[in-house]
FIZA-603662 format. One record per residue (C-alpha): x, y, z; residue in one letter. Coordinates in steps of 0.1 Angstrom, whole numbers, plus 5000, padded with zeros to 4 digits. Example, Ala and Ser with C-alpha at 12.3 -4.5 7.8 and 13.67 -1.06 7.14 Angstrom:
residues 2
512349555078A 513749895071S 
END
This chain:
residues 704
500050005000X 500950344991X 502450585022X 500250835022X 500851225024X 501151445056X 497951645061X 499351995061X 496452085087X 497451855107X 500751925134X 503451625140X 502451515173X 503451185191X 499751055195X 497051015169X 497150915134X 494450935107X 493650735082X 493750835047X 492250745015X 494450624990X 492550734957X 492250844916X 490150794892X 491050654856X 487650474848X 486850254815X 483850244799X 484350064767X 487049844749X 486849564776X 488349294751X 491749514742X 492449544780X 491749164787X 494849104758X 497649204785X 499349004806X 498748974844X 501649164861X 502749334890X 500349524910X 500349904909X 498850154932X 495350324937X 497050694931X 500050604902X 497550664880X 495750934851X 493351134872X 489451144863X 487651244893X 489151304927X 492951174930X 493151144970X 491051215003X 493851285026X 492051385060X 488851495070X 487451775043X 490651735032X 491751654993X 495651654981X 495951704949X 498951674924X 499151924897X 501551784875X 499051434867X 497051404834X 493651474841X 490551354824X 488651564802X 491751744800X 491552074815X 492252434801X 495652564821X 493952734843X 493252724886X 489252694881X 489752404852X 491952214873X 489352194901X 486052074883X 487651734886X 487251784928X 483551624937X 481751914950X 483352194923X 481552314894X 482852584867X 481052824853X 482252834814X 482753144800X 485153014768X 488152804768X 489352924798X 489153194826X 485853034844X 485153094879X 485452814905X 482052674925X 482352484956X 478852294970X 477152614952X 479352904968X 481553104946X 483753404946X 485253564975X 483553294996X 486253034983X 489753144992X 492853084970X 496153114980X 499153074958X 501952974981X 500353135010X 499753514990X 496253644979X 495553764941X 492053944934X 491954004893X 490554334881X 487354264863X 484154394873X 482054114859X 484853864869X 486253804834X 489653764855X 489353524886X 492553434907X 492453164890X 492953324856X 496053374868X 497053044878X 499252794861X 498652424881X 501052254866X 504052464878X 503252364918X 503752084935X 500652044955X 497052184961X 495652104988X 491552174987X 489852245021X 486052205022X 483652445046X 484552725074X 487452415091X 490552645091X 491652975102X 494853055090X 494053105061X 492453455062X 489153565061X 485753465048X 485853125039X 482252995042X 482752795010X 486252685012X 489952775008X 492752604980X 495952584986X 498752644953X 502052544969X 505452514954X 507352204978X 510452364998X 512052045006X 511851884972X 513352194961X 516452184987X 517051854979X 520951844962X 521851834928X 520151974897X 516451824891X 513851924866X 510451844848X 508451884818X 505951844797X 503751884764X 499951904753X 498851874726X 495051864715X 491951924691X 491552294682X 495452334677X 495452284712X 499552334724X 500652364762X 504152364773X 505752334810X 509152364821X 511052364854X 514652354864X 516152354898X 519552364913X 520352334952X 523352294973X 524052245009X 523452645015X 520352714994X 518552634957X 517252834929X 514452734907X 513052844874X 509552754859X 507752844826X 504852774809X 502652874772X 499052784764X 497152834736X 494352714715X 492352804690X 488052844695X 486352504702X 483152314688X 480252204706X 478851884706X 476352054677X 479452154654X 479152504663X 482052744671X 482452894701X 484253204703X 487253054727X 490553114716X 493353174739X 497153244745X 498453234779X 502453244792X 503853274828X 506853274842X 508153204885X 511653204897X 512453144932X 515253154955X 516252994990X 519153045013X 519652765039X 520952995067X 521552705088X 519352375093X 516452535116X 516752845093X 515952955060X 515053245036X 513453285005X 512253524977X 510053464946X 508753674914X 506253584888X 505053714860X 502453624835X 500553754802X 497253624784X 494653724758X 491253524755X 487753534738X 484453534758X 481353374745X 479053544773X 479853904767X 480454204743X 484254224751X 487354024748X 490654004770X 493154174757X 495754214783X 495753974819X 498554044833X 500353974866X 503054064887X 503853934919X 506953894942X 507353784979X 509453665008X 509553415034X 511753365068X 510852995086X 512952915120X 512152595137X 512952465168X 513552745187X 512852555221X 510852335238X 507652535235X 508252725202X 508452455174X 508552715145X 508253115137X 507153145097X 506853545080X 505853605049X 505353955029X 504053984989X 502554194965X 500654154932X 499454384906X 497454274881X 496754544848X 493754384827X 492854554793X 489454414776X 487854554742X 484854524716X 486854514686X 490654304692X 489753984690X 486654014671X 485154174640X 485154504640X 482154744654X 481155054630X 481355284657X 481255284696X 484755124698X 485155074739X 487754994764X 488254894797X 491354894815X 490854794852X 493754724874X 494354604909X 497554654939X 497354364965X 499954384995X 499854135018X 501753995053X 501453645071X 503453575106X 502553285125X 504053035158X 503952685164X 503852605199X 503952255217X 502252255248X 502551875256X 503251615237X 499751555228X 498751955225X 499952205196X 498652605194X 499352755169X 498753155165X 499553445137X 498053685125X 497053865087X 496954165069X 496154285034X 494854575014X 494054624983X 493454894961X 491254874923X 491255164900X 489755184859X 489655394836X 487555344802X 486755474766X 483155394758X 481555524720X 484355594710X 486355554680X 488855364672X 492255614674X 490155714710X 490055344725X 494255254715X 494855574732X 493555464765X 496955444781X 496755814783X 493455814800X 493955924837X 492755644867X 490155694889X 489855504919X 486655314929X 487555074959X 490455074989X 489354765016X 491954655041X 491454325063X 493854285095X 492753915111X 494553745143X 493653385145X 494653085169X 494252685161X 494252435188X 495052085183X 495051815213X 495051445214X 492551315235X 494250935233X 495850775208X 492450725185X 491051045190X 491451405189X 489951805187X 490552035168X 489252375172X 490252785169X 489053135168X 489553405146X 488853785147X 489254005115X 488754425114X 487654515076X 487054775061X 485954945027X 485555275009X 484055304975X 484655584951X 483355654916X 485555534891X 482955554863X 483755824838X 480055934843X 478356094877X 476855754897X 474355874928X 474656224916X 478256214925X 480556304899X 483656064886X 486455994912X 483756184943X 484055964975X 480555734978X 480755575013X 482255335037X 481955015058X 483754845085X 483054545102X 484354335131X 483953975114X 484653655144X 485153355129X 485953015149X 485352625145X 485752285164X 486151945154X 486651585165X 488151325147X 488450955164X 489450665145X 487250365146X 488750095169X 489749795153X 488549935115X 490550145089X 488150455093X 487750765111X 485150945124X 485251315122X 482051585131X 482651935132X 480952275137X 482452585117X 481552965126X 482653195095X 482053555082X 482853805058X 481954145044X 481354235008X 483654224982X 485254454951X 482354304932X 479554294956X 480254654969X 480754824928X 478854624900X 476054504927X 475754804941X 476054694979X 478155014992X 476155344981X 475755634996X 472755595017X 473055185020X 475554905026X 475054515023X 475554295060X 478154075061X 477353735058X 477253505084X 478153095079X 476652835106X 477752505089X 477952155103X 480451885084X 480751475093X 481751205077X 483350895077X 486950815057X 487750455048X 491550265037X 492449975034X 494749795003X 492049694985X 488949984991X 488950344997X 486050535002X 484750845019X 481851015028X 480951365038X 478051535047X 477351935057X 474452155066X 474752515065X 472352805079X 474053145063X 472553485076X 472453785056X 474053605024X 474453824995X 472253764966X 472953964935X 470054034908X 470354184873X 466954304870X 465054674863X 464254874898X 466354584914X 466454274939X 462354254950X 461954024982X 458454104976X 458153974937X 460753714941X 460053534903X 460253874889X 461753874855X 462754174832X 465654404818X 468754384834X 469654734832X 469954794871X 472554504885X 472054494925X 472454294957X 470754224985X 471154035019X 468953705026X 468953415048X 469553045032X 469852735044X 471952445026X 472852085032X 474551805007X 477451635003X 479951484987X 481151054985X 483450874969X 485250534963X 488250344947X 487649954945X 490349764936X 488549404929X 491549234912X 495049324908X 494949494876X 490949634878X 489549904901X 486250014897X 485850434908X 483150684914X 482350994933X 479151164938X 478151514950X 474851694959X 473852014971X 470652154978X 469752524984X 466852724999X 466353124997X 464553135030X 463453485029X 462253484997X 460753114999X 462553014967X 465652824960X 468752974965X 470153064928X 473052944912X 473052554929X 474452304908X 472551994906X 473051584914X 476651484898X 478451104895X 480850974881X 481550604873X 484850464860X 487050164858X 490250104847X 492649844839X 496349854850X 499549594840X 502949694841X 503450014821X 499950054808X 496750184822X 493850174801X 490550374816X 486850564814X 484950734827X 480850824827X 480051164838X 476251164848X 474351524858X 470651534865X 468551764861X 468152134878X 464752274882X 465252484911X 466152784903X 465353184908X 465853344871X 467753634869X 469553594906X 472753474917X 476653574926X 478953784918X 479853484890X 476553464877X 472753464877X 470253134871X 469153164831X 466652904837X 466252544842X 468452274827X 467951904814X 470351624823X 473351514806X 475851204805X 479651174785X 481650914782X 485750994782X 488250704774X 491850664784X 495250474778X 498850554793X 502250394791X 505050474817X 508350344800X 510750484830X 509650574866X 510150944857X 508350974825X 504650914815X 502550954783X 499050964782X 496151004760X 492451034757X 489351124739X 486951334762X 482851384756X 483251024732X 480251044718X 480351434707X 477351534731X 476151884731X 475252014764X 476152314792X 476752314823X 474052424842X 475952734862X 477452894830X 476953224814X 474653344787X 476053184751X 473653404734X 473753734750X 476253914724X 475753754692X 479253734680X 479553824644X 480253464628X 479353224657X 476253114667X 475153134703X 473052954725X 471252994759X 474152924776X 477652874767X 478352504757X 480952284765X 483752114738X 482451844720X 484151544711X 488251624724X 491351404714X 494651504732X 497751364741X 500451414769X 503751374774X 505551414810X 509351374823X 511551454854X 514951454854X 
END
């Protein structure tokens, strides 16, 4: 059996262990008879594999996941791509890449990304740029995915969630010179290229990383193009001085550039790009008590141009640009204390502030809109968070343990107007209004691992809050002079059971959530209407409101190996979603998904499926949502088959290949955006904006 990974949650204490599922998913669907041709050979693991679904429950809520694996369909290289594979995440499609990330329904700044421990916020009002837009997966080592308000140091407002893009400092200090790489290549001329080099001795290491994406628009199921293209680069070099062997140093930059067509709006990206560089100081064992000191500083800017005319034909007048941009600073310090050999506290604190400015050309012509480098800047949004936070772990015996902390944040917000036109009677870059909030935040858990059985046990109770955000308190409309939204307010419980042993992994969790005061968004004319709740209309007036909802679901999944060279997979989430003020269903709730798979393993080769199943969604409140999107209506079912086959001639290289969507289904998602909103000149659009049909790609991996 495989060893399993460290739960980075989790301190190294002398009591207590926990059980973790061992887990991927390369399923098979068809071609039964090839398979049965190999010969019967050594066994391999659960994880060595292609991942389909979810590649590994490490802990409880827990999921480690390893960037650098094929994944099946193949996903755009991009953060929110990488995750639909994660039971519980959806994506809402935009084009081929760019979409926005959904976990069990909740989206936005209610999910909280980190790339190696710094926040990035992109610049778009209607969230054209999400982090993850600036995210390349494949150049980290791990992500670690956290489900519901079970951590703390993390920062603030995590009712959904929090991901974790980390780089691995001790594979990186590790001697010698050691690289990887690989290449993509796909239908629609699609081409992706990773690199990585690094080079440590006894006093430090450097490290280099690059990657380029690109493809040109895809076809729906139906033959139709979607307006899709893309072209992304990026570019991270790090540094690390070993100062002696309880302490070390080290700096990082990145850089990256993209342009990308939208099929859900008038305007294309132009220009996303990032800067971002950072420290961090770590000293361990600095005595009995204090195990470990960690600081961290950083600071992103991202500058994102979008335009009517670039990257599609031509208007004959009313050229228009937008050129938003957004300044992130940010600083982490936390301490590791061992109170006992069965007790750890941990305690640090936060701070960030961010600043978002835009200026525009709108009916304009041509010569007006290239020009709009010249334009000057005007302001529309400073917030600052500053959040001190403590986590508790203590052994209770050897098979059980709690877990628990609190956590108090001081925000605040001021909103100017950055339109180039008067908003509220107040005229462009005039000061609109303010907020601040106290937000306490705070949860408890307790884990116990079943005696005599591989399983544990784990039930837990989560407190979390947040105010609004950039998007809530500007295109929604939640910070105006004479109002400003709540902040929201997350009561959630979380159990479950996890499972291991050689042969069967499998876990199961389980949540229910009562959120006060969340923040519903509406794009319809004289606004959100608790009193007319199905009210349909223009959406010339976007606004937000605060109501109460309560949600429950869940997620489960399993890895069945039956024979040594055939493991049956699946996963399965659900969530369901009530708007309790307004007696309707909470909008933007993705329905019933599962996936089936099996797959067939002997010596070098892997041969898989798997069936991707979605039911139904009728519930849903038209023309209501998130900051990410509003329901268009209801959606029917859907089911796609993808097939599979790798070889692994050495330990350190792998090629794989695959042909996602078999059967060249046309469908969408049902939290996407409006495929028929703009009518592009030369495409033909549809209610909402489909996903690629039939896919063929191939991958080809080494490390050296």
């Amino acid at each position: 059996m495989r060893k399993q990974p460290q739960n980075p949650e989790a301190p190294n204490l002398s009591h207590g262990h926990s059980p973790n599922i061992s887990r991927a998913y390369r399923p098979l669907a068809a071609a039964i008879a090839a398979l049965c041709a190999f010969s019967a050979q050594a066994e391999t693991s659960l994880f060595d594999e292609i991942i389909v679904t979810a590649p590994l429950t490490d802990s409880p809520l827990t999921l480690v996941l390893d960037p650098k694996k094929p994944q099946q369909p193949i996903p755009a290289n991009d953060g929110a791509s990488f995750l639909k594979n994660v039971p519980g995440f959806t994506v809402v499609r935009k084009g081929g890449t760019d979409g926005d990330p959904v976990l069990r329904g909740l989206a936005g700044s209610r999910l909280n990304l980190l790339v190696d421990g710094a926040e990035m916020l992109g610049g778009c009002g209607m969230r054209m740029d999400p982090p993850t837009a600036y995210i390349f997966p494949e150049l980290f080592d791990k992500v670690t995915v956290i489900k519901g308000p079970q951590t703390l140091r993390h920062g603030n407002g995590n009712l959904a969630g929090v991901v974790l893009f980390d780089r691995d400092r001790e594979k990186a200090e590790q001697p010698g010179v050691k690289g990887f790489g690989s290449l993509t290549a796909g239908s629609w001329e699609r081409k992706d290229a990773v690199a990585g080099v690094t080079a440590a001795g006894s006093k430090g290491f450097i490290q280099a990383n690059a990657s380029h994406a690109e493809s040109q628009d895809y076809e729906d199921g139906g033959g139709n193009k979607v307006h899709s293209s893309y072209e992304r680069q990026s570019l991270n070099l790090n540094a690390g001085w070993k100062i002696n062997e309880d302490t070390r140093l080290s700096v990082d930059a990145s850089g990256s550039r993209a342009e990308a067509d939208y099929a859900d709006r008038t305007m294309d990206g132009v220009k996303f790009d990032r800067e971002g560089y950072g420290a961090k100081f770590e000293k361990k064992n600095i005595s009995q008590v204090i195990s470990k000191v960690e600081a961290q500083v950083y600071h992103n800017y991202i500058d994102h141009v979008m335009d009517n005319y670039s990257r599609r034909t031509k208007p004959a007048g009313n050229y228009t640009v937008n050129n938003p941009d957004r300044e992130t600073d940010g600083a982490r310090f936390s301490t590791e204390l061992i109170l006992s050999p069965s007790t750890q506290f941990d305690i640090g604190l936060d701070a960030k502030a961010n600043t978002h400015t835009l200026r525009t050309a709108s009916n304009a012509s041509q010569a007006v809109a290239d020009a709009y480098a010249s334009l000057a800047r005007n302001k529309d949004l400073e917030d600052e968070t500053l959040g001190v936070w403590t986590e508790l772990r203590h052994d209770l015996n050897d098979k059980s343990r709690l877990k628990g902390g609190l956590r108090l944040d001081d925000w605040s917000a001021d909103r100017w107007n950055g339109n180039s036109s008067a908003n509220y009677g107040i005229a462009t870059g005039g000061y609109i209004g303010s907020a601040d909030e106290t937000l306490p935040s705070g949860f408890l858990r307790y884990e116990r691992d079943l005696e005599g059985q591989p399983a544990q046990f784990f039930i837990g109770l989560g407190h979390a809050e947040r105010g609004m955000d950039h998007w809530e308190a500007t295109t929604w409309n939640g910070l105006t002079p004479s109002s400003k939204l709540n902040p929201e307010k997350n009561n959630q419980l979380d159990t479950g059971v996890i499972w291991s042993t050689d042969r069967l992994s499998t876990s199961i969790s389980i949540f229910y959530s009562k959120i006060d005061d969340y923040i519903l968004t509406c794009n319809i004319a004289g606004g959100c209407n608790t009193a007319s709740p199905q009210q349909t209309g223009s959406t010339a007036n976007y606004d937000s409101i605060n109501v109460d909802a309560t949600r429950y679901g869940g997620e489960a999944d399993m890895a069945w190996r039956f024979t040594d060279h055939w493991t049956l997979r699946g996963a399965l989430s659900y969530v369901h979603a009530d708007n309790d003020t307004m007696n309707v269903a909470l909008a933007q709730t993705p329905p019933l998904e599962g996936r089936v798979g099996l797959d067939y393993s002997t010596g070098p080769w892997t041969l898989g499926g798997l069936v991707r199943m979605v039911d139904e969604q009728d519930r849903v409140h038209v023309n209501y949502g998130n900051i990410v999107g509003q329901d268009l209506g209801p959606t029917d079912g859907f089911a796609t088959l993808a097939l599979n086959a790798s070889y692994k001639p050495t330990e350190k290289s792998l090629v794989s290949l695959g042909i996602d969507n078999v059967f060249d289904e046309k469908y969408a998602e049902h939290i996407s955006r409006d495929g028929d909103a703009t009518a592009i000149a030369g495409y033909t659009g549809d209610a909402r904006v489909n996903e690629p049909g039939r896919t063929i790609w191939a991958k080809a991996s080494i490390e050296f």
